[in-house]
C-alpha positions in Angstrom: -345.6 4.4 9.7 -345.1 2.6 6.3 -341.9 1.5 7.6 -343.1 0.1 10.4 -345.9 -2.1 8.9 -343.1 -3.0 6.1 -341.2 -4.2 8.8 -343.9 -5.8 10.8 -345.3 -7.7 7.7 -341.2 -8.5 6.8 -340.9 -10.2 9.7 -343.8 -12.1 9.9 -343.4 -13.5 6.3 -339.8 -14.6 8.1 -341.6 -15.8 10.7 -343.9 -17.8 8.3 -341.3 -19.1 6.5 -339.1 -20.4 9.5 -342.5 -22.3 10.6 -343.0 -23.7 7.3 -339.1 -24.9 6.8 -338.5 -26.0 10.3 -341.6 -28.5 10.3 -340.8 -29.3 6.4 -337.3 -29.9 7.5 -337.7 -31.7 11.3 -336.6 -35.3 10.5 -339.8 -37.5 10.7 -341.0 -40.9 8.8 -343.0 -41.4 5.9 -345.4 -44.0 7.6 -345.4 -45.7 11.1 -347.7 -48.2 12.5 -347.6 -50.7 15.4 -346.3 -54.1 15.2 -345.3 -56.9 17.7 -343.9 -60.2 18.1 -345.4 -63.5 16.8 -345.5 -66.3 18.5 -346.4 -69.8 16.9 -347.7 -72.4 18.8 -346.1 -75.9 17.0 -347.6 -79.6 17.3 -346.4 -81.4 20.1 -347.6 -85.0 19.2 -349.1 -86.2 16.1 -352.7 -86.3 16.4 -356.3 -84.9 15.8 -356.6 -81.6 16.5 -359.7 -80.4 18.7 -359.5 -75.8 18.7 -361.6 -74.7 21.5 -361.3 -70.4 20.8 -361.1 -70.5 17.0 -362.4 -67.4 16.3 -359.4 -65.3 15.0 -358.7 -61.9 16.9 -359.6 -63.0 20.2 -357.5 -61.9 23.2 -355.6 -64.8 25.0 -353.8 -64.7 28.2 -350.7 -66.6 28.8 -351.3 -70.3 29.7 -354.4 -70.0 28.8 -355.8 -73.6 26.9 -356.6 -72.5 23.2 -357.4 -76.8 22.1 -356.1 -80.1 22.5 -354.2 -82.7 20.4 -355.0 -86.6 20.9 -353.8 -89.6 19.6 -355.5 -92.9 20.3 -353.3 -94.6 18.1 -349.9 -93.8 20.0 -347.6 -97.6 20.4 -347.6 -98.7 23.9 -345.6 -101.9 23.2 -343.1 -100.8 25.4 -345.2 -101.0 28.5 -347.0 -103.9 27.7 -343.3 -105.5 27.7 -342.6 -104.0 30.9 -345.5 -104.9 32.3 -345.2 -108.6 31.2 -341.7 -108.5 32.6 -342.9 -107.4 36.0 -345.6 -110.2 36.1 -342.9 -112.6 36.5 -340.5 -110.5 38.7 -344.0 -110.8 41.2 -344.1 -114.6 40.3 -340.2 -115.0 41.8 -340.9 -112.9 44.5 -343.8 -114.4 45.8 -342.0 -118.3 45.2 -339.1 -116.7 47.5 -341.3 -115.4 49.9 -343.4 -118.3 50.7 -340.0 -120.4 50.4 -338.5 -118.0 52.8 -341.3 -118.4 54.9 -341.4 -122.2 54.9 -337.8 -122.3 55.4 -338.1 -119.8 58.5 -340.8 -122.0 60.2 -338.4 -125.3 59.9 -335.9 -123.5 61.5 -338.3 -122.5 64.0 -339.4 -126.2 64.8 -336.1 -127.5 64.5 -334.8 -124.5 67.3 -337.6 -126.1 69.4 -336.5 -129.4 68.9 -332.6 -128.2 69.7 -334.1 -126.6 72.9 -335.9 -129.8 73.8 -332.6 -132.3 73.1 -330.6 -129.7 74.8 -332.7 -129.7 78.4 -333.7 -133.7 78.0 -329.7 -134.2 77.2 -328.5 -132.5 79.9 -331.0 -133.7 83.0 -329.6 -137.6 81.1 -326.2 -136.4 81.6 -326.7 -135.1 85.2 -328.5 -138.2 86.1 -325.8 -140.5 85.0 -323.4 -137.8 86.9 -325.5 -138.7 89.7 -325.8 -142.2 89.4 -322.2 -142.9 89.1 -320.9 -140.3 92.1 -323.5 -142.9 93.8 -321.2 -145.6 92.6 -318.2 -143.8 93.5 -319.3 -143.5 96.8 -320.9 -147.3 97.4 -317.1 -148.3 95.6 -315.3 -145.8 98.2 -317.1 -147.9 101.1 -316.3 -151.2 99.7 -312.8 -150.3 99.5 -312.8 -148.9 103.2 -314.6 -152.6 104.2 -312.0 -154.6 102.3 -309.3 -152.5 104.3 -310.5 -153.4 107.2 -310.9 -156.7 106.3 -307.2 -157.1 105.2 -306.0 -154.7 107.9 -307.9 -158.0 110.7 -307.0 -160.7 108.5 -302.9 -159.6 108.5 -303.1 -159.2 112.4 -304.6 -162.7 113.0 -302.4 -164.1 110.1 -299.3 -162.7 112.1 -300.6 -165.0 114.9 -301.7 -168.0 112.6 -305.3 -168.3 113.0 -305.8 -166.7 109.2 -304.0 -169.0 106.2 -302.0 -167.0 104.0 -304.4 -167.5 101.4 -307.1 -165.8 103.3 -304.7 -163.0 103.1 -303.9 -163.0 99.7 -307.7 -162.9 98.8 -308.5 -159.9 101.6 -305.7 -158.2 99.5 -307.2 -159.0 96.2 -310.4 -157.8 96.9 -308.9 -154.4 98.2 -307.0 -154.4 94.8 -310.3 -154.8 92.7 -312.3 -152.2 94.9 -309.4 -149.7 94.7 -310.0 -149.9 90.8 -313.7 -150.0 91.0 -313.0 -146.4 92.6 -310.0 -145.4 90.4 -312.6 -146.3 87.7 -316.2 -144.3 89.0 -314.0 -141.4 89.4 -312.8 -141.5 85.8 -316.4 -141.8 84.4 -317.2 -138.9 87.1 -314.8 -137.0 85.7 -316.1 -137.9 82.0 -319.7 -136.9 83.0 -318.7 -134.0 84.4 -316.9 -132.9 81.4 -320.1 -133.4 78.9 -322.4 -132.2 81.1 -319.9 -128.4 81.1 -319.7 -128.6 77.5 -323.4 -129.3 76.9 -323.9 -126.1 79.3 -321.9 -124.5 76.4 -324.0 -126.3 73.6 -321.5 -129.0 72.4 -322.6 -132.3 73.1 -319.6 -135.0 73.7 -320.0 -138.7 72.3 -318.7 -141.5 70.5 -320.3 -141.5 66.8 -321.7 -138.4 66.7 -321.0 -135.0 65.7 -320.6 -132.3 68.7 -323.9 -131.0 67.8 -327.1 -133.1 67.4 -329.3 -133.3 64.1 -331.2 -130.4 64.8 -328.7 -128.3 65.4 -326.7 -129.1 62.2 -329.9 -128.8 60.2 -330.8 -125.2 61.2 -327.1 -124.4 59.8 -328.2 -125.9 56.8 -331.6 -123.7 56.5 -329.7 -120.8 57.8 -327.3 -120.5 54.8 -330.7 -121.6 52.4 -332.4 -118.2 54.5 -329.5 -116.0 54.2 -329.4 -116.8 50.1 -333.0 -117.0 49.9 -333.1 -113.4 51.0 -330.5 -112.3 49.1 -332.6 -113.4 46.2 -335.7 -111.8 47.2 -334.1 -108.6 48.1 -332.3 -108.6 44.7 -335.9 -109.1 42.9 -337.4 -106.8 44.5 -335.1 -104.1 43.6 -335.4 -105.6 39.9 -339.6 -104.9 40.7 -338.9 -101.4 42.1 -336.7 -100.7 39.1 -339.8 -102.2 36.7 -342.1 -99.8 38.3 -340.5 -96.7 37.7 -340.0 -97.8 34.5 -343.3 -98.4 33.6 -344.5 -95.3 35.3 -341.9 -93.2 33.5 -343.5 -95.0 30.0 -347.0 -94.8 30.7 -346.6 -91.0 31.3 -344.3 -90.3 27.8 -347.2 -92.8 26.4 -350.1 -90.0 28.0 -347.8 -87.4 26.7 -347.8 -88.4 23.2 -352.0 -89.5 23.2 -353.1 -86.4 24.8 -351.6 -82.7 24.7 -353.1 -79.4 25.6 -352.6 -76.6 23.3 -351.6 -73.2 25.9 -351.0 -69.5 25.0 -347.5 -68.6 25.5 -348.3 -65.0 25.4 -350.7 -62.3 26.5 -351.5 -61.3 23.2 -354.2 -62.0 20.5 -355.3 -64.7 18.0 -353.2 -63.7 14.8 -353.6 -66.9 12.8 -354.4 -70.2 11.9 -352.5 -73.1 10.3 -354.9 -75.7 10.9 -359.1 -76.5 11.4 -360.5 -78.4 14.2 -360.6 -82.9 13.5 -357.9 -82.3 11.0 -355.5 -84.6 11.4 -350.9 -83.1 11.7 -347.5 -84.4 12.6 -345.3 -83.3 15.2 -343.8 -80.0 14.8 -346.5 -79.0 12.4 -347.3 -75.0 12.7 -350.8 -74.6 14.2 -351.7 -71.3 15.8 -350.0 -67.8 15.9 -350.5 -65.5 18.3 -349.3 -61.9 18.6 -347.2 -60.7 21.6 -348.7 -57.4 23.4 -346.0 -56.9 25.5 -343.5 -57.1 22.9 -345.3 -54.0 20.5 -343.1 -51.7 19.1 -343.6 -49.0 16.2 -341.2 -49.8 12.8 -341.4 -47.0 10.2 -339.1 -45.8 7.4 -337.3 -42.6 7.0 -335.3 -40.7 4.1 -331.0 -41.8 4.0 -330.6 -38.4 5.5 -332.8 -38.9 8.0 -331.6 -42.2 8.8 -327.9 -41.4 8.6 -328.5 -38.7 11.7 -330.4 -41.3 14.1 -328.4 -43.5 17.0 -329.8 -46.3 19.0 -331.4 -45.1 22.1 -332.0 -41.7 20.6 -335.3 -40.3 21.8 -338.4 -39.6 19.2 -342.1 -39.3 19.5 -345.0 -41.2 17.9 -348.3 -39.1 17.4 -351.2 -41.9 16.2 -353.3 -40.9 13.3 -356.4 -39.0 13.9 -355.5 -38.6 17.5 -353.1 -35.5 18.9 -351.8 -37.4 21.4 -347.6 -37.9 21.2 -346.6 -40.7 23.1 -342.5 -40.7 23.7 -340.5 -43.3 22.8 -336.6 -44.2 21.9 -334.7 -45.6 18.5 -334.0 -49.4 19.6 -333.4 -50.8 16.4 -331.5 -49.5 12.4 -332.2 -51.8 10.1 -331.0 -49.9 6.7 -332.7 -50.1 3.1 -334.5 -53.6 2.2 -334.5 -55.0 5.6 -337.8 -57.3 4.9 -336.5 -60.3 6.3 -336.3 -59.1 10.1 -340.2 -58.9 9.7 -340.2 -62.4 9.7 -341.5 -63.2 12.9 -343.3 -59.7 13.5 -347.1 -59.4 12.5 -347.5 -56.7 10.0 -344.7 -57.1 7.2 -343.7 -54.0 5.5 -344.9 -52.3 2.3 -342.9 -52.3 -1.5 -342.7 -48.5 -0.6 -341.1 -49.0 3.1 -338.8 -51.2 1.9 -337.2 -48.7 -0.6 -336.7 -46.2 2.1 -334.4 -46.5 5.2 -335.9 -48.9 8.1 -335.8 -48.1 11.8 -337.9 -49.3 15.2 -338.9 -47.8 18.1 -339.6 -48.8 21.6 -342.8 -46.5 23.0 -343.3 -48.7 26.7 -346.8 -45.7 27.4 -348.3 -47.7 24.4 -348.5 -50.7 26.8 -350.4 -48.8 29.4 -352.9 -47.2 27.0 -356.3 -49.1 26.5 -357.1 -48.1 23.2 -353.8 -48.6 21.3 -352.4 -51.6 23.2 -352.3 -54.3 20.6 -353.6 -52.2 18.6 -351.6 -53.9 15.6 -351.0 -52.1 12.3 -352.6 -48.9 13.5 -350.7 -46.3 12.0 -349.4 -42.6 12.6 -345.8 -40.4 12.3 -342.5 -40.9 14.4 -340.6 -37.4 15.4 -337.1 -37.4 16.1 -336.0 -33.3 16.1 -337.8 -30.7 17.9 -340.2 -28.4 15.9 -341.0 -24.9 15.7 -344.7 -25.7 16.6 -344.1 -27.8 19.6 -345.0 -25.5 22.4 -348.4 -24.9 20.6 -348.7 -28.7 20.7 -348.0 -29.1 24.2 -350.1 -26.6 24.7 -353.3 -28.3 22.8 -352.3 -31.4 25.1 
């Protein structure tokens, strides 16, 4: 019976002492807390600044307006020179446009003055067509008289009751009629001609060009039109040009007098570089925010720890004060006196962390969890080997 409780109590003690070593010895950090990304909202534009959530700690939502930066003083030379510039480009086109237009009613009176020569030109020429086939026709008869004449005066010549002057003059006169034909068929002819060309628009004459006055004015104010609109159409692409121009300046000029101030994050109001009136430059640092949905836990563990971890090894983070052990992976080993990777996080590390061996951990349940998401700088213990105790844990949970 001795033996057996000797036994029992041996192997208990062993028991105990397995307990006790394997949660000594299970690799874990000294100190863990959660920390995230910062994100620092710069000055756009010189200006005065105007805060409208300046109460630090506040939850912000991406896009969401946090103030506003304005400048009434901003140079807007530029566009006043555009703007002059345009003034006069509006000046030219309006002079080309009434010129145009002036030029385009001349050649509209003058095309009804062509239209009016053209009809009164061509009823002259038909009536003198008119007039001398009438000729031609009263010189055609004359010539058949005198034929007659001569043809009576030979026959009674041959018998000697006509003088042989007589005949001589019958034969004269049928001479001079036989030209007046010869020559009413030539004008005939002539008319004829004109009155086909002037069908055709060309007008023939002696001193005179083959088109009349009108005509070779509207050729004149046709070329004066076709540069004229050449002009305008070239100022008015100089005035289209102008107004993007001016529209593309008045808008950098808006830019530079008024900018909004917007979260770039879902996170929280970390910090403040500036107050609201005062007065920065471009570029200046003005707000900070922290990221949420970048949190992540960084802690520091012992050289042998460290020297056993890998990245995307798993481990567990238990907050302090709270059983709960949230899962997570290594994502980051950053050695011994890594303090300048906490640059741009929001907690920086502690004298002590630094002297021990550096290491980050992605825990994505964090995110979903109401009471420790952005929960920055709580703290608590990271886990990377299983422990004796674990089952009991997992039980409690």
């Amino acid at each position: 019976m001795k033996l057996a409780r000797l036994s029992i109590g041996i192997l208990l003690v062993g028991l105990a002492v397995f307990v006790i070593v394997g949660e000594q010895l299970a690799g874990t950090s000294a100190n863990a807390f959660l920390n995230a990304r910062l994100s620092t909202i710069r000055a756009p534009i010189a200006g005065r600044v105007s805060l409208d959530t300046p109460v630090l700690g506040i939850r912000v939502r991406k896009g969401q307006e946090l103030g506003q930066l304005n400048d009434p003083l901003v140079d807007n030379a530029v566009v006043s020179a555009l703007l002059g510039e345009r003034a006069k480009v509006d000046t030219e086109v309006t002079r080309l446009q009434t010129a145009l237009t002036a030029v385009r009613e001349a050649i509209a009176r003058l095309n009804d003055r062509a239209l009016l020569y053209h009809d009164h030109r061509l009823r002259q020429l038909r009536a003198e067509l008119g007039a001398f086939n009438a000729a031609q026709q009263v010189a055609q008869a004359q010539l058949a008289l005198n034929r007659q004449t001569l043809t009576r005066i030979s026959r009674l010549s041959s018998t000697g009751i006509e003088t042989t002057s007589a005949l001589e003059q019958a034969q004269s006169q049928v001479e001079i009629a036989e030209r007046e034909v010869e020559k009413a068929k030539a004008q005939s002819s002539a008319l004829q001609i004109g009155l086909e060309a002037g069908h055709r628009g060309v007008f023939l004459g002696d001193g005179y060009n083959d088109a009349p006055y009108s005509e070779q004015r509207i050729s004149e104010l046709r070329w004066q039109e076709d540069e004229m609109a050449a002009s305008l159409t070239a100022q008015t692409a100089i005035r289209d040009v102008l107004s993007r121009r001016i529209d593309a300046e008045r808008l950098r000029v808006n830019r530079l007098t008024h900018s909004a101030l917007t979260s770039t994050v879902n996170g929280i109001l970390w910090s403040l570089q500036t107050a609201d009136g005062e007065t920065v430059q471009r570029g200046e640092n003005l707000i900070q925010l922290v990221d949420c949905d970048s949190m992540i836990v960084t802690l520091s563990v012992t050289e042998r720890t460290y020297n056993t971890l890998r990245l995307g090894q798993s481990a567990s983070f238990r907050p302090t004060g709270t059983s709960t052990i949230f899962d997570g992976a290594v994502i980051r080993l950053a050695g011994s006196g890594a303090a300048t990777i906490y640059d741009n996080l929001a907690v920086a590390p502690s004298p002590q962390h630094l002297e021990r061996y550096d290491v980050a951990i992605s825990v994505p349940a964090l995110l979903s969890d109401n009471r420790l998401r952005c929960a920055i700088g709580r703290t608590g213990r990271v886990f990377f080997e299983a422990r004796p105790l674990d089952w009991l844990r997992d039980l409690w949970r």
